[in-house]
C-alpha positions as a Markdown table, in Angstrom:
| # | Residue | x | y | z |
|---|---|---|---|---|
| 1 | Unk | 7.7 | 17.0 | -13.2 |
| 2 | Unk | 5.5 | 17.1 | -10.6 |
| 3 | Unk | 5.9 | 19.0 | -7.0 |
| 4 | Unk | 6.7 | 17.5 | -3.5 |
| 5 | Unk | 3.0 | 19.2 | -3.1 |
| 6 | Unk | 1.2 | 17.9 | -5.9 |
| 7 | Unk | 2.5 | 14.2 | -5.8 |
| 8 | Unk | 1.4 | 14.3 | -2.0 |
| 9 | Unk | -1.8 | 15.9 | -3.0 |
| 10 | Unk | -1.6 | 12.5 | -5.5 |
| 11 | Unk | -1.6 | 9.9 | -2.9 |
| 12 | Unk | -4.2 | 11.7 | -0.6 |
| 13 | Unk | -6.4 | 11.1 | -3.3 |
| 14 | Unk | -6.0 | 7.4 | -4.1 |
| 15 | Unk | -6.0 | 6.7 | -0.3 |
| 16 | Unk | -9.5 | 8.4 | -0.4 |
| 17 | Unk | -10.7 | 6.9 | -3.8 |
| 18 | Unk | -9.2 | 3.5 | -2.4 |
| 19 | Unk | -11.3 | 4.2 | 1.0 |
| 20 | Unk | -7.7 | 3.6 | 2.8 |
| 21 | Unk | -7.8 | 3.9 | 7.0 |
| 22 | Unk | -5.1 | 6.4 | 7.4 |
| 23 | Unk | -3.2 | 9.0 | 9.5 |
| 24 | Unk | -0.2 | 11.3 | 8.3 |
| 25 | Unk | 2.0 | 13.2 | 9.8 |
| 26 | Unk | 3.7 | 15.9 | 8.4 |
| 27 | Unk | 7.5 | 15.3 | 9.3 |
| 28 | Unk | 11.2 | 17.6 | 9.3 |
| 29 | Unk | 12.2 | 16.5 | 6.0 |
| 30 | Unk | 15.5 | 16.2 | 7.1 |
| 31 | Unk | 14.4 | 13.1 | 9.4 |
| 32 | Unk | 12.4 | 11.2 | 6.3 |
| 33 | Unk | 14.6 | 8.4 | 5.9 |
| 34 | Unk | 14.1 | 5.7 | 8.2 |
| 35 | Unk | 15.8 | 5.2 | 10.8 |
| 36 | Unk | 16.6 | 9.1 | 11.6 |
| 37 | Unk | 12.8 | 9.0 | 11.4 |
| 38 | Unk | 11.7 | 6.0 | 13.8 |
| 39 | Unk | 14.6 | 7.7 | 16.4 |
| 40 | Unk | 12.8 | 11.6 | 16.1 |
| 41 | Unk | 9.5 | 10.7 | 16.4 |
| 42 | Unk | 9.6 | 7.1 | 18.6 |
| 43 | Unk | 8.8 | 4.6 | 16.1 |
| 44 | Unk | 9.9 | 1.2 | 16.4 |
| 45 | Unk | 11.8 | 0.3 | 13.2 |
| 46 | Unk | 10.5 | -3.1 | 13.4 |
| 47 | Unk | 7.0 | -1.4 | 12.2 |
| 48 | Unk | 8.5 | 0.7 | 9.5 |
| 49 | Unk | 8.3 | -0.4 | 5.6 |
| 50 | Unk | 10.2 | 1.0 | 3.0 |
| 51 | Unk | 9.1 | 1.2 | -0.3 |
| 52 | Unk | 11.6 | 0.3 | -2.8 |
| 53 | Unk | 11.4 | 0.9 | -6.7 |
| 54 | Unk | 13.3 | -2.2 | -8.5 |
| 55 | Unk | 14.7 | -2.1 | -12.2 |
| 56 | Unk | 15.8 | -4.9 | -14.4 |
| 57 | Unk | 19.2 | -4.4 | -15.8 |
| 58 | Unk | 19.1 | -6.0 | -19.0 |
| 59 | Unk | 16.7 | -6.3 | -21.9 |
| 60 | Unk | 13.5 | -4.2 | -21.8 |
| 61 | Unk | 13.4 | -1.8 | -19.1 |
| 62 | Unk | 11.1 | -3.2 | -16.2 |
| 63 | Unk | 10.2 | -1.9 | -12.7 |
| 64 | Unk | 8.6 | -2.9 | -9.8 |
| 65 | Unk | 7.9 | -1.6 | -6.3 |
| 66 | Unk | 8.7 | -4.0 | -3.1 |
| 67 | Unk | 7.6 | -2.7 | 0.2 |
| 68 | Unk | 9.5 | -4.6 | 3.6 |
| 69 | Unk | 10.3 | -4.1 | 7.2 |
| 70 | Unk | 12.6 | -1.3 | 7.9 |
| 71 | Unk | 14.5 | -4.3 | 9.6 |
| 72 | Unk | 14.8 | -6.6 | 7.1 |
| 73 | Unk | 16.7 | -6.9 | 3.5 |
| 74 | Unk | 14.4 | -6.5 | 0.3 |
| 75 | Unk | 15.8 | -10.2 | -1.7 |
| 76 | Unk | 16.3 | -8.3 | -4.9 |
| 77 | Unk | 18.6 | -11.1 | -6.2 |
| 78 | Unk | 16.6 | -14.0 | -6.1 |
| 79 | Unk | 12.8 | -13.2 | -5.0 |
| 80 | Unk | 12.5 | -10.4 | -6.6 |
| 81 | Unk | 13.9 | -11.1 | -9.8 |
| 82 | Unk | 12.0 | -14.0 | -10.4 |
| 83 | Unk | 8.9 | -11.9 | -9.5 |
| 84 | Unk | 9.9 | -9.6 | -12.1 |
| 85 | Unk | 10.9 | -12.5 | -14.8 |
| 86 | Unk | 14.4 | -11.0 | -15.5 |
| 87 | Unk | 17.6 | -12.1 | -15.6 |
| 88 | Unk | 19.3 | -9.1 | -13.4 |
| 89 | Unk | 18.1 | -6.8 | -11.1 |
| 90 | Unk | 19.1 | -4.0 | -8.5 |
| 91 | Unk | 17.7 | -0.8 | -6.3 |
| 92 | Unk | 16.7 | 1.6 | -8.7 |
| 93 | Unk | 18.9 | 5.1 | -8.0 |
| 94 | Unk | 17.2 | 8.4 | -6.9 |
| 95 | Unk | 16.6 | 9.9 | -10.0 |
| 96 | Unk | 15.0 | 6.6 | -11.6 |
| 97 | Unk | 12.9 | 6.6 | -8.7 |
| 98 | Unk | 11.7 | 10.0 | -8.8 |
| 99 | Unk | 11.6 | 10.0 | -12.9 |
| 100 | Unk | 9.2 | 6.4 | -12.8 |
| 101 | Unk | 7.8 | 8.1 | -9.3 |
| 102 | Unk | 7.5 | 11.4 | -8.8 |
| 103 | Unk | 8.5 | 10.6 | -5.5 |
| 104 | Unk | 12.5 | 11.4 | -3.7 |
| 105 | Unk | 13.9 | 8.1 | -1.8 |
| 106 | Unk | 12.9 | 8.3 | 1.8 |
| 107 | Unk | 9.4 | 9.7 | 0.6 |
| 108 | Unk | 7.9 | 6.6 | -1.6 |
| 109 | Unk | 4.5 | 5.3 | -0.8 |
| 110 | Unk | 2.9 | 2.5 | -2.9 |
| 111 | Unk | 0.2 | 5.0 | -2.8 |
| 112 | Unk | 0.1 | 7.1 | -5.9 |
| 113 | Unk | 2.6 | 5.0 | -8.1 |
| 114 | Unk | 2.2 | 4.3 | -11.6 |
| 115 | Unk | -1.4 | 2.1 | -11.7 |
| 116 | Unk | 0.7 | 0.0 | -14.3 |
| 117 | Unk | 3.6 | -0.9 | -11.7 |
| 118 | Unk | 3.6 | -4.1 | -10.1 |
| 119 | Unk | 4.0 | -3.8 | -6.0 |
| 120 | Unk | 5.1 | -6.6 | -3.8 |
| 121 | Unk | 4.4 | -6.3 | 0.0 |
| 122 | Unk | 6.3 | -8.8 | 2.3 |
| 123 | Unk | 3.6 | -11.0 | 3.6 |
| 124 | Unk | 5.1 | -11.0 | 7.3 |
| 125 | Unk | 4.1 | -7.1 | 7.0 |
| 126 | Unk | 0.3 | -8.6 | 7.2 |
| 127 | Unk | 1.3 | -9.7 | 11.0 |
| 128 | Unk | 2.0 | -6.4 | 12.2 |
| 129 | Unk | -0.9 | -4.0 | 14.1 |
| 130 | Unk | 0.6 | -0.9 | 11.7 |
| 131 | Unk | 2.7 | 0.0 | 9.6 |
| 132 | Unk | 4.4 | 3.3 | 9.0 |
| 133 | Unk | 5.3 | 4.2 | 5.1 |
| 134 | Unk | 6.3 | 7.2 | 3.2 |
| 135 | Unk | 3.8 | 10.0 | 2.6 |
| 136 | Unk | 4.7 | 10.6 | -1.3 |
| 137 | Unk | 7.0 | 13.9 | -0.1 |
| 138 | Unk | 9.7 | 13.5 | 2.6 |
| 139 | Unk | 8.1 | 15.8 | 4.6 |
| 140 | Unk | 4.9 | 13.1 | 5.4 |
| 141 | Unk | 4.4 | 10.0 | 6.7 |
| 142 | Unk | 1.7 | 7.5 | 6.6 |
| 143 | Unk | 0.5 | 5.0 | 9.5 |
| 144 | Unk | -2.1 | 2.3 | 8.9 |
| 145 | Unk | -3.1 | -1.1 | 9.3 |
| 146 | Unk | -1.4 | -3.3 | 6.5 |
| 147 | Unk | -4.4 | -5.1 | 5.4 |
| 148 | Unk | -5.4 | -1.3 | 4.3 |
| 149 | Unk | -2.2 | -2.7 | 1.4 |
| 150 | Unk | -5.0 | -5.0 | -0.1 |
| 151 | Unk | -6.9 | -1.9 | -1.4 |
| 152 | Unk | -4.5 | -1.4 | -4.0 |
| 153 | Unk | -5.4 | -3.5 | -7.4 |
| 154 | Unk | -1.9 | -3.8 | -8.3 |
| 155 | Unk | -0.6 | -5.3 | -4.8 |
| 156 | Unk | 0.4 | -8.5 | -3.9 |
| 157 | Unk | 1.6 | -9.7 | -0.5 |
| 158 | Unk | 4.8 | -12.3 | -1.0 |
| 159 | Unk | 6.2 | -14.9 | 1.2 |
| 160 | Unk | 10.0 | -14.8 | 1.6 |
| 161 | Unk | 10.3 | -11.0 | 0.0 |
| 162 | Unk | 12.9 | -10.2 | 2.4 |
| 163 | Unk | 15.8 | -11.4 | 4.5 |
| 164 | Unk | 16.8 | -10.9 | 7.7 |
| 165 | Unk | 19.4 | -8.2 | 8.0 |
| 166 | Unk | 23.0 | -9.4 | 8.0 |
């Protein structure tokens, strides 16, 4: 299993390979999750994305990566299953994650994922001036401008990936 270090050493060099616009911050781990992190460092959550790692829960094992708004809900149940072609799936627990990853929960970056794994960007993401995402490692995060997304070969923006929160 690879280190916190090495898997952030892992997405520095796809962003460079990809020729990704960039800036990271290194960040108190203790404030990587979200919304700890847009209140610490004066982020607006509404330009926040969280990268979520999706499983299906039946048949052959299947995953996919979904990245919305901090503010909004990631439609696993509907949009995201029939992205996937499954019959059932949910969130993907922290050690899934990190097994498929190499990456903890509050730490995953579509950067330095699997180059087999599908990832699905919510296309109202593309109206934002920038977005923050996770750095690989809790201890980093990653600001840049979402069409820097389209870089990655296995990425595709999707209407509708998310709902607004309840």
């Amino acid at each position: 299993m690879s280190t916190p270090d090495q898997i952030e050493r892992q997405v520095v060099q796809q962003l460079q390979a990809l020729g990704v616009v960039y800036e990271k911050f290194e960040i108190d781990p203790d404030f990587a999750d979200t919304a700890a992190f847009c209140e610490k460092y004066g982020f607006p959550m509404e330009k926040s994305g969280n990268t979520i790692v999706v499983a299906s829960k039946r048949g052959k094992k299947k995953h996919c990566a979904c990245i919305v708004a901090a503010t909004d809900r990631l439609d696993v149940n509907k949009r995201v299953k029939g992205l996937m072609e499954v019959s059932r799936a949910s969130f993907a627990g922290a050690d899934e994650t990190m097994e498929l990853t190499g990456m903890m929960i509050g730490g995953v970056t579509p950067f330095g994922l699997p180059s087999d794994l599908p990832v699905y960007a919510d296309a109202k993401l593309s109206e934002l001036d920038y977005v923050i995402l996770g750095g690989g490692s809790r201890s980093s995060k990653l600001k840049l401008a979402p069409s820097e997304l389209d870089k990655l070969p296995n990425l595709k923006f999707i209407e509708r990936l998310s709902m607004p929160p309840r």
